[in-house]
PAZAPA-4460 file (N, C-alpha, C; in steps of 0.05 Angstrom, whole numbers, plus 32768, in hexadecimal, padded with zeros to 4 digits):
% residues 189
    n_x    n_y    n_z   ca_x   ca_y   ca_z    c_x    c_y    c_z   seq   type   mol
   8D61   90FC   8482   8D52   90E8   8490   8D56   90EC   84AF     1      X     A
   8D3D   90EB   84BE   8D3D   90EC   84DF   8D54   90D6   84EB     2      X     A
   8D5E   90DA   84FB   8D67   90CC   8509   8D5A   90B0   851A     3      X     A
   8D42   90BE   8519   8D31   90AA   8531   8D18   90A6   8516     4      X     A
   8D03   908F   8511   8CF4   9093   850F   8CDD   9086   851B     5      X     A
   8CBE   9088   851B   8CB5   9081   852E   8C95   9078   851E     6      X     A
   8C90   9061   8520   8C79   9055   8515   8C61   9059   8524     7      X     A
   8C4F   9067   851B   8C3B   9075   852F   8C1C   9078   8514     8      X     A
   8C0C   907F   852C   8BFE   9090   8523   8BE9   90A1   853F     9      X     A
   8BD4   90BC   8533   8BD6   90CB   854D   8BC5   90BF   855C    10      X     A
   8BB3   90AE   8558   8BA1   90A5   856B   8BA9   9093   8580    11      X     A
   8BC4   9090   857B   8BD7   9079   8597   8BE0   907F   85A3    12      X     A
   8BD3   9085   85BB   8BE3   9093   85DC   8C01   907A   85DF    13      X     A
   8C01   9060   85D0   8C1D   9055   85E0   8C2C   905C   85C5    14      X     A
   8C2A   906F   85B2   8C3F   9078   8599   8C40   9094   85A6    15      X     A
   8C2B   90A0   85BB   8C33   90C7   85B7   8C4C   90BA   85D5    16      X     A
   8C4D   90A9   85E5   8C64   90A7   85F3   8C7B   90B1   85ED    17      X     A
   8C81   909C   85D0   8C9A   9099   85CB   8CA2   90B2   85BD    18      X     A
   8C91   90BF   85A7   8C8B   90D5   859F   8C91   90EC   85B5    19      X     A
   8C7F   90EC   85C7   8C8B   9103   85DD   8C9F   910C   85E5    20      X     A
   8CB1   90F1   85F0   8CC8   90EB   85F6   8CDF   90FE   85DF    21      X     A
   8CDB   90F2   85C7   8CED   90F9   85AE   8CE1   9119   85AF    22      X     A
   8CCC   9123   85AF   8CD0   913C   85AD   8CD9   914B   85CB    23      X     A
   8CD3   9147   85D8   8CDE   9153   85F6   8D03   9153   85F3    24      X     A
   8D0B   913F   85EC   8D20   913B   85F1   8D30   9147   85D3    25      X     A
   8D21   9159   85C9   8D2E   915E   85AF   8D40   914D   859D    26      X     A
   8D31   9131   8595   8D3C   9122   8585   8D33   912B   8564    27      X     A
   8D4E   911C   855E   8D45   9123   853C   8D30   9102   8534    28      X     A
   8D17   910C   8530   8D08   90F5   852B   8CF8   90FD   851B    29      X     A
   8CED   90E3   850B   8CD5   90EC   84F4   8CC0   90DA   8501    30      X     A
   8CA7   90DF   84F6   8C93   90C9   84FE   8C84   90C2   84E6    31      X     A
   8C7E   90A6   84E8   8C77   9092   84CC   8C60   9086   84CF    32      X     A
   8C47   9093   84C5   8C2F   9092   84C7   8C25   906E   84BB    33      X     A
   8C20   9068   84D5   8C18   9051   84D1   8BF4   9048   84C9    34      X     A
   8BE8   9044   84BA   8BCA   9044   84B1   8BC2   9023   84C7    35      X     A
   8BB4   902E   84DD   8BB8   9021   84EF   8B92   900C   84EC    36      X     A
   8B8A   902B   84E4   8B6F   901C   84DC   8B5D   900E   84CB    37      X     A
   8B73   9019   84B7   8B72   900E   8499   8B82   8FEB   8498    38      X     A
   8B89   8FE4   84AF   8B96   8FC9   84B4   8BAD   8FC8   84B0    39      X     A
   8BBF   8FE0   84B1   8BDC   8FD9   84A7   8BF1   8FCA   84B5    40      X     A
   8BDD   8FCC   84D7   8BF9   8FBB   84EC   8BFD   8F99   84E6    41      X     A
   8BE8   8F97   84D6   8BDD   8F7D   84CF   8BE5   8F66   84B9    42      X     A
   8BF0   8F79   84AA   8C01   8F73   8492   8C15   8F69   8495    43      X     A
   8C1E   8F54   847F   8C3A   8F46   8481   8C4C   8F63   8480    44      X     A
   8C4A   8F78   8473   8C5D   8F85   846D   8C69   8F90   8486    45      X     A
   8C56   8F98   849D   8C51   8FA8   84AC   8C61   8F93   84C5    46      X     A
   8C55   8F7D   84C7   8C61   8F66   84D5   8C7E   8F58   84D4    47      X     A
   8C7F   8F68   84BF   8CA5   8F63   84B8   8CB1   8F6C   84C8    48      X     A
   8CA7   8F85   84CD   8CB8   8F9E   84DE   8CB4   8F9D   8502    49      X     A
   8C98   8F8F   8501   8C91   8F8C   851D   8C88   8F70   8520    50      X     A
   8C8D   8F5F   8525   8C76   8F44   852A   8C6A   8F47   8538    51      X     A
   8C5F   8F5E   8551   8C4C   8F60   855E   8C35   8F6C   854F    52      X     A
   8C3C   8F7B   853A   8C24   8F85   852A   8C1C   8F9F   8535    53      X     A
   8C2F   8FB2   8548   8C1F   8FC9   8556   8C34   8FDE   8550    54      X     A
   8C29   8FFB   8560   8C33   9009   8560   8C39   9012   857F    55      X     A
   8C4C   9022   8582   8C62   902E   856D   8C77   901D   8568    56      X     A
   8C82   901E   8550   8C9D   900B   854F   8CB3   902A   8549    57      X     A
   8CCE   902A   855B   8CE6   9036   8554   8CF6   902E   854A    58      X     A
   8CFC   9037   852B   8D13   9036   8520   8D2B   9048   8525    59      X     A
   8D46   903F   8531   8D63   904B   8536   8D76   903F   8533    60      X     A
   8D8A   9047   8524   8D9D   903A   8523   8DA7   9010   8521    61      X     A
   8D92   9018   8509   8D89   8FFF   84F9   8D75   8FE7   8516    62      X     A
   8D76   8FF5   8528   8D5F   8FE3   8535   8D3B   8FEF   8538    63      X     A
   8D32   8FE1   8536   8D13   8FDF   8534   8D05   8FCC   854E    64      X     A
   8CFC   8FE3   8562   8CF7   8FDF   857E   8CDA   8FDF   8586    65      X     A
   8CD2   8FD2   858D   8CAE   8FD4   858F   8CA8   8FD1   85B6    66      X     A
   8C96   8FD5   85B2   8C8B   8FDD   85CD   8C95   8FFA   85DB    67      X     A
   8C79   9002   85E7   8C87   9026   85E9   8C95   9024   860F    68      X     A
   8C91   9017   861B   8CAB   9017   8630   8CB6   9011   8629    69      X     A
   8CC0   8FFA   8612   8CE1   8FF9   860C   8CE8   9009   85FB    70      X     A
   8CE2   9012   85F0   8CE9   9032   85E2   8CF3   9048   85EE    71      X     A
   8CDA   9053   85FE   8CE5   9063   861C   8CFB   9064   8625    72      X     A
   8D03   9041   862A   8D22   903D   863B   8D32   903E   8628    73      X     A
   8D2D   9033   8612   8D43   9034   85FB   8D52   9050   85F3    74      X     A
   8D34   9067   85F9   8D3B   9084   85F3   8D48   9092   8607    75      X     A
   8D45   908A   8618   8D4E   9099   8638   8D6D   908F   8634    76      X     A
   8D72   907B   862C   8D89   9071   862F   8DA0   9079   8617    77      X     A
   8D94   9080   8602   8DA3   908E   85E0   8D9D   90A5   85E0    78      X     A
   8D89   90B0   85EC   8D86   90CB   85F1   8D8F   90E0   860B    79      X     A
   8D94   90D0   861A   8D98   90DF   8638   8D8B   90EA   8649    80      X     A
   8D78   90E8   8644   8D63   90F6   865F   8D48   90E7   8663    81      X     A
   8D40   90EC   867E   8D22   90E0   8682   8D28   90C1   8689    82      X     A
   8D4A   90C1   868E   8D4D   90A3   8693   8D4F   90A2   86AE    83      X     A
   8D56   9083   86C2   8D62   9080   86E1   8D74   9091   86DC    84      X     A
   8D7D   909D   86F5   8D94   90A6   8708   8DAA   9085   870D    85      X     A
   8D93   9077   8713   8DA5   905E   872F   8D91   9045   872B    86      X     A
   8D9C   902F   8734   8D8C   901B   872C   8D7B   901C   8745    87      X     A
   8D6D   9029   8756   8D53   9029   8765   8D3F   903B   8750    88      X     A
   8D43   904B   874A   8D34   905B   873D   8D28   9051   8720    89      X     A
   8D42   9043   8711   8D3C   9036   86FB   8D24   9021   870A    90      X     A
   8D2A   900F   8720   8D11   8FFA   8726   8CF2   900C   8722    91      X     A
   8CF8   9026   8733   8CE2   9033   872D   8CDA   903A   871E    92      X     A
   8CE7   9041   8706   8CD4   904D   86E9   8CCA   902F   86DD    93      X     A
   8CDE   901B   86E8   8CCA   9004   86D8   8CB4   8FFD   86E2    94      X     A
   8CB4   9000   8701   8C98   8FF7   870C   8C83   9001   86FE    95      X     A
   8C88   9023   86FC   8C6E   9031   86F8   8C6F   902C   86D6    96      X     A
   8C80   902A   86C5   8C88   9022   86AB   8C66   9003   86A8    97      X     A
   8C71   8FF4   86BB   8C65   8FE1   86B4   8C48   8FE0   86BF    98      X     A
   8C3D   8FEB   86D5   8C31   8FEF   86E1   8C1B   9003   86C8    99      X     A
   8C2C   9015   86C3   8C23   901D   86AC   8C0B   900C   8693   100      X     A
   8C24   8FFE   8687   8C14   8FE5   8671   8C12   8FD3   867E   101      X     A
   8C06   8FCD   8696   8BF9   8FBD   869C   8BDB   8FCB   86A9   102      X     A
   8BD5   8FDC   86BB   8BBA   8FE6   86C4   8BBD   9002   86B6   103      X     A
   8BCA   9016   86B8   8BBD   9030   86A5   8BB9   902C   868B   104      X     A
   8BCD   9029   8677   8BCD   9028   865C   8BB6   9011   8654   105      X     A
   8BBA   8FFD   8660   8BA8   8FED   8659   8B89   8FEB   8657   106      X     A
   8B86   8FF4   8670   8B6D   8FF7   8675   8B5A   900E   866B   107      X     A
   8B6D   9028   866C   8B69   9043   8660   8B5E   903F   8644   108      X     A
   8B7E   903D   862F   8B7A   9036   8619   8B67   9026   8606   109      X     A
   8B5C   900D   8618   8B48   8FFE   860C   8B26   900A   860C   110      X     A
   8B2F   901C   862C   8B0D   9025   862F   8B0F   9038   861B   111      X     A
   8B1E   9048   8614   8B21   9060   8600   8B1F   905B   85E7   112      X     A
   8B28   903F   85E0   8B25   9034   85C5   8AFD   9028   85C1   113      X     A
   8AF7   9013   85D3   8ADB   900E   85CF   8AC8   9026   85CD   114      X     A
   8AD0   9032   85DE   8ABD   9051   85EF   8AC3   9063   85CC   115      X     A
   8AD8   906B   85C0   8AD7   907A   85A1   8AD8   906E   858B   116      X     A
   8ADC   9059   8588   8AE5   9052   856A   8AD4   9036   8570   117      X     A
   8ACE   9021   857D   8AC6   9008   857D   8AA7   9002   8579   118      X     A
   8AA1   9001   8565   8A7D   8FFD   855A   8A72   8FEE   856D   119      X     A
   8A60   8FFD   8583   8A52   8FEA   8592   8A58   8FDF   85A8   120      X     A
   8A66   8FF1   85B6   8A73   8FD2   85CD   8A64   8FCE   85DF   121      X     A
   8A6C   8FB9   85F3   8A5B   8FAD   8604   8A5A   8FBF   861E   122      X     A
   8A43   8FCE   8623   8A53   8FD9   863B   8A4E   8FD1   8657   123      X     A
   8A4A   8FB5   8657   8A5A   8FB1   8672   8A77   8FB0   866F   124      X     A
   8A7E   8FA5   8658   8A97   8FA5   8658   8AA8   8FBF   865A   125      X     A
   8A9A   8FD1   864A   8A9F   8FF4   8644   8AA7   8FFD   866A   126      X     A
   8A90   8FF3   867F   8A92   8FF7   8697   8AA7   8FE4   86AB   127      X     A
   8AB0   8FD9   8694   8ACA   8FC1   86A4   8AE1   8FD8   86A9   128      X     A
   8ADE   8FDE   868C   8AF8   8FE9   8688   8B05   8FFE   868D   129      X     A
   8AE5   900D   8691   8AEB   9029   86A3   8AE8   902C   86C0   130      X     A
   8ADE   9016   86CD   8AEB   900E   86EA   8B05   900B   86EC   131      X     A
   8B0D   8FF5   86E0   8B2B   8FF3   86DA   8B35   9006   86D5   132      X     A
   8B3F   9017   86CF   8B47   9033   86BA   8B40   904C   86DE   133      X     A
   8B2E   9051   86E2   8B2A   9061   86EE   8B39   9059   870F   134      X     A
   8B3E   9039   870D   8B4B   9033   8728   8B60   903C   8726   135      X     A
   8B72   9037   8710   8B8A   903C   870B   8B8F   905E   870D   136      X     A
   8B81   906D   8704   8B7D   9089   8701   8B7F   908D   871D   137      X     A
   8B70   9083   8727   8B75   907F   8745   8B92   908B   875B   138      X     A
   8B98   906F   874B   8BB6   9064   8762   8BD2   9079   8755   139      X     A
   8BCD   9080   8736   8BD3   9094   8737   8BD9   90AF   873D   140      X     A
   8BC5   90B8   873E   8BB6   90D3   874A   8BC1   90D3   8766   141      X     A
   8BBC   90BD   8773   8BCB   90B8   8799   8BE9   90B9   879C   142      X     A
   8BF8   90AD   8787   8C0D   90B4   8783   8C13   90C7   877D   143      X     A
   8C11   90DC   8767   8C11   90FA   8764   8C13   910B   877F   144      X     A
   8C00   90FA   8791   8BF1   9116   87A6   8C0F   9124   87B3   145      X     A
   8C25   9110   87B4   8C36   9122   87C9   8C50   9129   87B4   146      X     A
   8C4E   9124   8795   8C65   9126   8788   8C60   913A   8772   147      X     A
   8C70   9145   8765   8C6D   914E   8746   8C6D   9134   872F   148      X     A
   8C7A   9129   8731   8C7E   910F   871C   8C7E   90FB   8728   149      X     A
   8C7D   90E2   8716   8C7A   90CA   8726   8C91   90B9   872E   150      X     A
   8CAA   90C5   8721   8CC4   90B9   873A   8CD5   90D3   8737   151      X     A
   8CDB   90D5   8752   8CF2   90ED   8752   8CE2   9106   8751   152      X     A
   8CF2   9116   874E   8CE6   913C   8747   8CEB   9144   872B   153      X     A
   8CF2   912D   871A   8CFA   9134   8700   8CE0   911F   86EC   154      X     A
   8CE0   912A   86D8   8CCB   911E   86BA   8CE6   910D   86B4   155      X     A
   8CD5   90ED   86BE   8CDF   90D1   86AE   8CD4   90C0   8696   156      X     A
   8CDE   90B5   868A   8CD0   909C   867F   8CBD   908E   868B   157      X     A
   8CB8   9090   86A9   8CA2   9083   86B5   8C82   909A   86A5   158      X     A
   8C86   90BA   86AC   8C7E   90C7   86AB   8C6B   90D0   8689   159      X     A
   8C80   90C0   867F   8C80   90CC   8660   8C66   90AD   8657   160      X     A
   8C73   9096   8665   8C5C   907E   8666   8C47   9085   866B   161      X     A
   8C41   908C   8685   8C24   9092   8691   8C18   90AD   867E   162      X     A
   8C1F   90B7   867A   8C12   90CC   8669   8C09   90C5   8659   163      X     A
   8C0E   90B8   8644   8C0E   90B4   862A   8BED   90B6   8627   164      X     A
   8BD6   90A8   8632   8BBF   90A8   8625   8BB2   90B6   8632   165      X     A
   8BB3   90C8   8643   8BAD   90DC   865C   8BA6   90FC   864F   166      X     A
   8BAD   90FA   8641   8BB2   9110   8629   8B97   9116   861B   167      X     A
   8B7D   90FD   861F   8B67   90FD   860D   8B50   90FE   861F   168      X     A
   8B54   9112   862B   8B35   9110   8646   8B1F   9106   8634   169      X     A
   8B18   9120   8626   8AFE   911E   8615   8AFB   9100   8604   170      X     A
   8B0F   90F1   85FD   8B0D   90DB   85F4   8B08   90C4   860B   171      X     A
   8B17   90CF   8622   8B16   90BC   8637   8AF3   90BA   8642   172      X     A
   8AF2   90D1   8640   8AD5   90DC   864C   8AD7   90DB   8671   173      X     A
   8AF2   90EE   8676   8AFC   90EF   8692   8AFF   9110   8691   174      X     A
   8B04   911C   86A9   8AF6   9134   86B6   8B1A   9130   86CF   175      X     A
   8B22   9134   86C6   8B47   9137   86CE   8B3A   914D   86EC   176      X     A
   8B2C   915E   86F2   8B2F   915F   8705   8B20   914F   871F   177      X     A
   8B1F   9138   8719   8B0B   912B   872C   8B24   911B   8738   178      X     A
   8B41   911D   8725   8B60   910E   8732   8B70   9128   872F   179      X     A
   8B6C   9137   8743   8B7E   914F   873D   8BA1   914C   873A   180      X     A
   8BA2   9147   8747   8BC7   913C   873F   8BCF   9133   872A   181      X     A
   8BBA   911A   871B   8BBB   9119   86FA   8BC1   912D   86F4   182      X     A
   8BA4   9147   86F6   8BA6   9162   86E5   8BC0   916C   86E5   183      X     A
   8BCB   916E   86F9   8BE1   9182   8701   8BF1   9172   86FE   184      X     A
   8C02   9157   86F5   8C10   914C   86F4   8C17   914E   86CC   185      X     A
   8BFD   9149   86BC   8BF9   914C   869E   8C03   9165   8699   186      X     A
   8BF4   9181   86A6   8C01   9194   869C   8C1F   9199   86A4   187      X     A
   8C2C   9192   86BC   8C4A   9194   86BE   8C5A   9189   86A7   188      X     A
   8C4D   916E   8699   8C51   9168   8686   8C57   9170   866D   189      X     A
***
């Protein structure tokens, strides 16, 4: 049995985080296909394990951890790498950590979910969200312009966050070189 395992399935840029993480960092991990569409987050069974009802949930060492920045930190910190140096740096992976699930992930992820899989959506709303989404792409991309990664010269947990749904142009229906530092920031990745 894995050491780590990891409640997922592939269509969830905030499960390939934590996922990334565990494989970059050569963890012994399994991943536990969660039937996400078929309603399984939804289930008492499923709600036992998570009361949020989402994915990814990490199972280690009898704890069961949900949300993929606290995972990240949880991993950086049992695993050893991709974590702060110092508590300035740590402030910074959380900024961009949160900054993260609050305007990229958020905004990204939802336009990516109505825009492929959501019967019908409204699209002004469809155009909310990819204003939103593309601002953020934005302020990212500006940040990139003078760095390799987004704190330090090293691949963090801030890094491994922001990526996560960046990964799906063609789903995003984004053109990565129109934020070149994205581009060149994903493939350093």
């Amino acid at each position: 049995m894995a050491e780590y395992t990891l409640h997922c399935f592939a269509q969830s840029g905030n499960a390939y985080k934590p996922a990334l993480m565990l494989e970059l960092a050569g963890a012994d991990w399994a991943p536990r296909f969660v039937d996400y569409f078929a309603g399984e987050t939804r289930t008492s069974a499923y709600r036992a394990l998570n009361v949020m009802g989402e994915v990814p949930l990490l199972e280690h060492g009898g704890r069961k951890l949900a949300q993929s920045g606290v995972i990240l930190d949880y991993l950086a910190g049992t695993l050893g790498v991709f974590g702060a140096r110092d508590d300035d740096e740590r402030r910074e992976i959380l900024r961009w950590i949160l900054f993260d699930n609050h305007k990229l992930t958020s905004y990204t992820a939802t336009y990516r979910f109505m825009r492929m899989f959501a019967k019908d959506p409204n699209p002004d709303v469809l155009a909310e969200f990819r204003r939103r989404a593309e601002a953020a792409w934005t302020t990212l991309n500006t940040h990139l312009a003078s760095r390799s990664f987004v704190v330090g010269a090293r691949l963090t947990i801030a890094d491994i966050s922001l990526c996560g749904y960046l990964f799906w142009p063609e789903e995003i229906g984004v053109d990565w070189s129109a934020y070149p530092h994205v581009a060149a920031w994903l493939e350093r990745i």
